[in-house]
mmCIF file of the C-alpha atoms, coordinates in Angstrom:
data_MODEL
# 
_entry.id   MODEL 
# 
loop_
_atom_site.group_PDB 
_atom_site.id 
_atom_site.type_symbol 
_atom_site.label_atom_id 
_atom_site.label_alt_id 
_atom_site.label_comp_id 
_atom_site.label_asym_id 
_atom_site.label_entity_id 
_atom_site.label_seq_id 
_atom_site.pdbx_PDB_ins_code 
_atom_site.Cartn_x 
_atom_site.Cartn_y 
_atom_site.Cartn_z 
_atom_site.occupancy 
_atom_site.B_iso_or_equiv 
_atom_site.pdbx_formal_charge 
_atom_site.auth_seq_id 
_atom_site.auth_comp_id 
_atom_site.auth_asym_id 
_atom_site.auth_atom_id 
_atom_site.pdbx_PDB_model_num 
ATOM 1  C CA . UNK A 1 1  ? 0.000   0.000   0.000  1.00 0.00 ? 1  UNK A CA 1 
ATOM 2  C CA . UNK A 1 2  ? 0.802   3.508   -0.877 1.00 0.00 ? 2  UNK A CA 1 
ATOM 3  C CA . UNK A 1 3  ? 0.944   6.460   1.209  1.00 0.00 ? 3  UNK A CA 1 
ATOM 4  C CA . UNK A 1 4  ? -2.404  7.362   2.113  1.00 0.00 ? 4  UNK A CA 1 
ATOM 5  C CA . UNK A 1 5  ? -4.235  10.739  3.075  1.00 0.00 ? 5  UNK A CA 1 
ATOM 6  C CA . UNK A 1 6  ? -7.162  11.509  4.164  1.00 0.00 ? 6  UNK A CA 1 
ATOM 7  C CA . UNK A 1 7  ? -8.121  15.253  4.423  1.00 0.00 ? 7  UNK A CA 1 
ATOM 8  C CA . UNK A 1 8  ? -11.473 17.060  6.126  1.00 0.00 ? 8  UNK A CA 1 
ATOM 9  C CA . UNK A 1 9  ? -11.790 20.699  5.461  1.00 0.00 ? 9  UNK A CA 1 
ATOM 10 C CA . UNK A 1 10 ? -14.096 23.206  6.808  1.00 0.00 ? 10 UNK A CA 1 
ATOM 11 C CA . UNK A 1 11 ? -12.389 26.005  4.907  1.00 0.00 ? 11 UNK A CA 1 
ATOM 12 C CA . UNK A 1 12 ? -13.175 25.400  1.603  1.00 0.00 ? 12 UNK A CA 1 
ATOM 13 C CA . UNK A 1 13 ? -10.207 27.753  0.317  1.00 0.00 ? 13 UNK A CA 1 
ATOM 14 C CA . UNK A 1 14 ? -8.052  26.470  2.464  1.00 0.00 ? 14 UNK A CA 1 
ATOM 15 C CA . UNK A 1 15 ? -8.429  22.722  0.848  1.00 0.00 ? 15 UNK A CA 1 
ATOM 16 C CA . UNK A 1 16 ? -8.020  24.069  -2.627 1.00 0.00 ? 16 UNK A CA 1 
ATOM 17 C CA . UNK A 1 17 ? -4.847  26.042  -1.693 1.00 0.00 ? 17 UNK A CA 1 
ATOM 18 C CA . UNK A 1 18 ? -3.839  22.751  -0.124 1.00 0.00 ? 18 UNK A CA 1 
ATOM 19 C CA . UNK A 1 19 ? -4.778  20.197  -3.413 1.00 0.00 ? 19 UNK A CA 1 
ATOM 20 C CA . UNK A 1 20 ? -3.067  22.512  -5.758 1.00 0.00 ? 20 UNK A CA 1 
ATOM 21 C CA . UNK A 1 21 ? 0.041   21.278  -3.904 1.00 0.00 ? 21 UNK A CA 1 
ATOM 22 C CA . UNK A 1 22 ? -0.783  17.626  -3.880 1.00 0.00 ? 22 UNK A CA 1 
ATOM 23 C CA . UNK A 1 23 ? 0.617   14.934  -6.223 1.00 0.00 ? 23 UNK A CA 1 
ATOM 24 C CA . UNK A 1 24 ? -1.576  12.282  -5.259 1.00 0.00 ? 24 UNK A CA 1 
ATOM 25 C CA . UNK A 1 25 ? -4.476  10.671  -6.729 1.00 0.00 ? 25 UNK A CA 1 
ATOM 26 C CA . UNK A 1 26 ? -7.463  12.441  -5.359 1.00 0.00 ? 26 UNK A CA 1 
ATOM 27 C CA . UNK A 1 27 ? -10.554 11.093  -4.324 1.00 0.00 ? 27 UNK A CA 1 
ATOM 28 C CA . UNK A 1 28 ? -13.661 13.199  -3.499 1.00 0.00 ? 28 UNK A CA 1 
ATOM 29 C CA . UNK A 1 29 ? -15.722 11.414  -1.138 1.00 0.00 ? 29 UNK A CA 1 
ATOM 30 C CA . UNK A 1 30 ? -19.720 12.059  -2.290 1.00 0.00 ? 30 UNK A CA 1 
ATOM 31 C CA . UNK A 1 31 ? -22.519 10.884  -1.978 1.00 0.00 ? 31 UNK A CA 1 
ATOM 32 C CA . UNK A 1 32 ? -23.198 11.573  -5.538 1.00 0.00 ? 32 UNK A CA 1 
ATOM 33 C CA . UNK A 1 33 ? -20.288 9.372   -6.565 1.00 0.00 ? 33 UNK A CA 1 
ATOM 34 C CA . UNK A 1 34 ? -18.941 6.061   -7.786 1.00 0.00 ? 34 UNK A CA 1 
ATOM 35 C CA . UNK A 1 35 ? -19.578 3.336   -5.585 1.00 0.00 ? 35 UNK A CA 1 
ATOM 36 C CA . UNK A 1 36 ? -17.541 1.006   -5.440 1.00 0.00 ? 36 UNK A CA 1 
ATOM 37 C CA . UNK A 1 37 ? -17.231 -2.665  -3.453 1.00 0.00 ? 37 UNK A CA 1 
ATOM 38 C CA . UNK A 1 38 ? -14.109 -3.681  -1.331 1.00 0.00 ? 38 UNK A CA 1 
ATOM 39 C CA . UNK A 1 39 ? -11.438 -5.437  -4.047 1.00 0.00 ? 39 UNK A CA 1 
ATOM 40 C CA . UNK A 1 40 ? -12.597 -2.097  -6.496 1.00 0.00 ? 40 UNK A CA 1 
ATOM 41 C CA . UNK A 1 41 ? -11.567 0.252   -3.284 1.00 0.00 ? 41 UNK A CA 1 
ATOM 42 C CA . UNK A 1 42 ? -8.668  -1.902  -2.626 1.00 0.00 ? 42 UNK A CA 1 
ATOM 43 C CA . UNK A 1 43 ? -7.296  -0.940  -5.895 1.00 0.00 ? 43 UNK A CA 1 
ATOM 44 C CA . UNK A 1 44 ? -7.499  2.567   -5.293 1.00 0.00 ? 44 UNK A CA 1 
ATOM 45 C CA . UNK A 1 45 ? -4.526  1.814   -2.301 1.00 0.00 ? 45 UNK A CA 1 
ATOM 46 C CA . UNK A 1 46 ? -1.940  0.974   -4.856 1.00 0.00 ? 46 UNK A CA 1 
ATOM 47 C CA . UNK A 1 47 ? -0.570  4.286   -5.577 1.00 0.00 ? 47 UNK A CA 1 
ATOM 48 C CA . UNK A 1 48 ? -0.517  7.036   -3.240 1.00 0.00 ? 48 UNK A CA 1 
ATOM 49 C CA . UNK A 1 49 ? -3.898  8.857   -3.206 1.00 0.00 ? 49 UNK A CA 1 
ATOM 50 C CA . UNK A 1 50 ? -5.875  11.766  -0.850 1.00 0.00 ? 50 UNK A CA 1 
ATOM 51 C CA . UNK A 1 51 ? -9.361  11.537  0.566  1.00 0.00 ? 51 UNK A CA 1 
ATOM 52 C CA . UNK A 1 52 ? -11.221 14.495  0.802  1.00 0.00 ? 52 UNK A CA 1 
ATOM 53 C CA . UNK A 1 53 ? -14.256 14.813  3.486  1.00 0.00 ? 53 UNK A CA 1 
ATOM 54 C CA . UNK A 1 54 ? -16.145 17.885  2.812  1.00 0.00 ? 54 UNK A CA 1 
ATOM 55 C CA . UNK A 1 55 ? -17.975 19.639  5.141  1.00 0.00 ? 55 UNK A CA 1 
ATOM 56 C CA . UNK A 1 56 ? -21.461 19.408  6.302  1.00 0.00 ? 56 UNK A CA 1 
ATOM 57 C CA . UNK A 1 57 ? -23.137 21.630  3.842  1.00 0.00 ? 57 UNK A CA 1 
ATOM 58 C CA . UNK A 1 58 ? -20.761 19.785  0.724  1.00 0.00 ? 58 UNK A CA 1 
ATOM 59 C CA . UNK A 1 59 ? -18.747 21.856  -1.690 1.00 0.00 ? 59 UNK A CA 1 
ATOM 60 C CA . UNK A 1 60 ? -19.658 25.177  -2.696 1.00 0.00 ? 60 UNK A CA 1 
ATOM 61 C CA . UNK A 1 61 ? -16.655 24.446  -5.977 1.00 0.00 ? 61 UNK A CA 1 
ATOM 62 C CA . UNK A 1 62 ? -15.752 20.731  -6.466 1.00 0.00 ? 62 UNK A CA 1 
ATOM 63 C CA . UNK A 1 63 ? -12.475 19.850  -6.038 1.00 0.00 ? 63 UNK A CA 1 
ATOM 64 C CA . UNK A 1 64 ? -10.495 18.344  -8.758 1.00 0.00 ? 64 UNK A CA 1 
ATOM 65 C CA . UNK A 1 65 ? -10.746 14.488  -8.574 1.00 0.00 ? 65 UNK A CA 1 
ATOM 66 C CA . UNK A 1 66 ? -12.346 11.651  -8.899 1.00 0.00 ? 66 UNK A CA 1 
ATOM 67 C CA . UNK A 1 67 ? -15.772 11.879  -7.256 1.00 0.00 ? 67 UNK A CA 1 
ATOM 68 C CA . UNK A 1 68 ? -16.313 8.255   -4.716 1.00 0.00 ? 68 UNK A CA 1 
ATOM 69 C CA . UNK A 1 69 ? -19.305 7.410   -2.681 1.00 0.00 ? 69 UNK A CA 1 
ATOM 70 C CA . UNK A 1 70 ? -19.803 4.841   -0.141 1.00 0.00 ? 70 UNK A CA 1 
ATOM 71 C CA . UNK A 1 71 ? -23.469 4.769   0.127  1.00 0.00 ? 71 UNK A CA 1 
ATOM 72 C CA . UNK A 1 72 ? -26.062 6.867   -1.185 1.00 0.00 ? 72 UNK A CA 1 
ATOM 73 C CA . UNK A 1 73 ? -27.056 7.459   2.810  1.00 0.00 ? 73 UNK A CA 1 
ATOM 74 C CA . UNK A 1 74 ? -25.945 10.820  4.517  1.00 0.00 ? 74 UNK A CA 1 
ATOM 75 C CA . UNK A 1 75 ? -23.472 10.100  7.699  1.00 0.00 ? 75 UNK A CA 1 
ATOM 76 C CA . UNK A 1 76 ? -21.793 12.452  10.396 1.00 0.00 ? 76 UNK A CA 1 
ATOM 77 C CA . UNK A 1 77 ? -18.462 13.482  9.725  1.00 0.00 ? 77 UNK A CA 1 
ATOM 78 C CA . UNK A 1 78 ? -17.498 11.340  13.059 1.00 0.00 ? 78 UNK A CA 1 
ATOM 79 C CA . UNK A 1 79 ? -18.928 8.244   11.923 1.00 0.00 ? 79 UNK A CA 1 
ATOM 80 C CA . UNK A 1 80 ? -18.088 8.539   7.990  1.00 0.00 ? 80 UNK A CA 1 
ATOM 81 C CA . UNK A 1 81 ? -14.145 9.161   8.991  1.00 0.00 ? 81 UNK A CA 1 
ATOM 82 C CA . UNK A 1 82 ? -14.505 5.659   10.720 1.00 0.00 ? 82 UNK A CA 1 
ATOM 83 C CA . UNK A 1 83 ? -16.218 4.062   8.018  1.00 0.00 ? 83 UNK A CA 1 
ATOM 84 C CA . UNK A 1 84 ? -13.207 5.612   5.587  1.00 0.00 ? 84 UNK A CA 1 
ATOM 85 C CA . UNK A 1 85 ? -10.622 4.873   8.229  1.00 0.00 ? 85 UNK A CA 1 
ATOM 86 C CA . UNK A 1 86 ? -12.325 0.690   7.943  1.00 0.00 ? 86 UNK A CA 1 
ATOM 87 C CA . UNK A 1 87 ? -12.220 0.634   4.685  1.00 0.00 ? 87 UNK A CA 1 
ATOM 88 C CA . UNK A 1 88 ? -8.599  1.723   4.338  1.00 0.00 ? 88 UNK A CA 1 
ATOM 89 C CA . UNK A 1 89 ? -7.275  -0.693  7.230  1.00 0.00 ? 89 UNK A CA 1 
ATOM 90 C CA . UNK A 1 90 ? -10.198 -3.618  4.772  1.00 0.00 ? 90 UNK A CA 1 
ATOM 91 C CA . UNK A 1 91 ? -8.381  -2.338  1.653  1.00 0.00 ? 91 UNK A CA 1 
ATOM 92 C CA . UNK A 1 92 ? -5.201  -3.107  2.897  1.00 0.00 ? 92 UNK A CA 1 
ATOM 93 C CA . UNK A 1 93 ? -5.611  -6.321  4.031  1.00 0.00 ? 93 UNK A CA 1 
ATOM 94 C CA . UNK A 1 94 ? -6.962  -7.084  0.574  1.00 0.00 ? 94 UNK A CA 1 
ATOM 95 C CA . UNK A 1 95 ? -3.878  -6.417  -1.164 1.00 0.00 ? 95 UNK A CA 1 
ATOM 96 C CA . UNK A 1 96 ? -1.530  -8.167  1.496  1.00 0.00 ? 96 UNK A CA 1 
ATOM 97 C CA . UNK A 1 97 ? -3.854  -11.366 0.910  1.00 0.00 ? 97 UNK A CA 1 
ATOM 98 C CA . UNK A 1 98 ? -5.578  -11.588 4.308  1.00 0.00 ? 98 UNK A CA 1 
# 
């Protein structure tokens, strides 16, 4: 696995400022996005990538990257970080062969 990031903002200038310095594969965690199941997500872990958590109300501008969702159901920012941080530690153990 890859260096991983993940990144909540409730600046919204301050992530872009932030992004526009990134290398990393980015990965904009919506509701709206692609869903994917646990090998597909697992995938994602082989190069170094950045998850972005917006804030409560979303994103006023879209950050570049590839738009991800993990259910079509709306979570709290306490409980989705969990759910990301589980599917990283899931993701991992995928590609390690657990």
């Amino acid at each position: 696995m890859r260096d991983v990031q993940v990144l909540e903002f409730k600046d919204e200038e301050k992530l872009h400022e932030k992004l526009n310095k990134e290398t990393c594969k980015i990965y904009v965690c919506d509701e709206k996005g692609k869903e994917l199941n646990s090998i597909e997500f697992s995938k994602l872990l082989k190069e170094d990538c950045c998850f972005i958590i917006g804030s409560a109300e979303g994103f006023k501008k879209y950050p570049k990257g590839e738009r991800i969702s993990f259910s079509k159901m709306t979570f709290t920012h306490q409980l989705f970080r969990l759910i990301l941080i589980e599917q990283i530690y899931r993701g991992k153990c995928i590609l390690e062969g657990h």
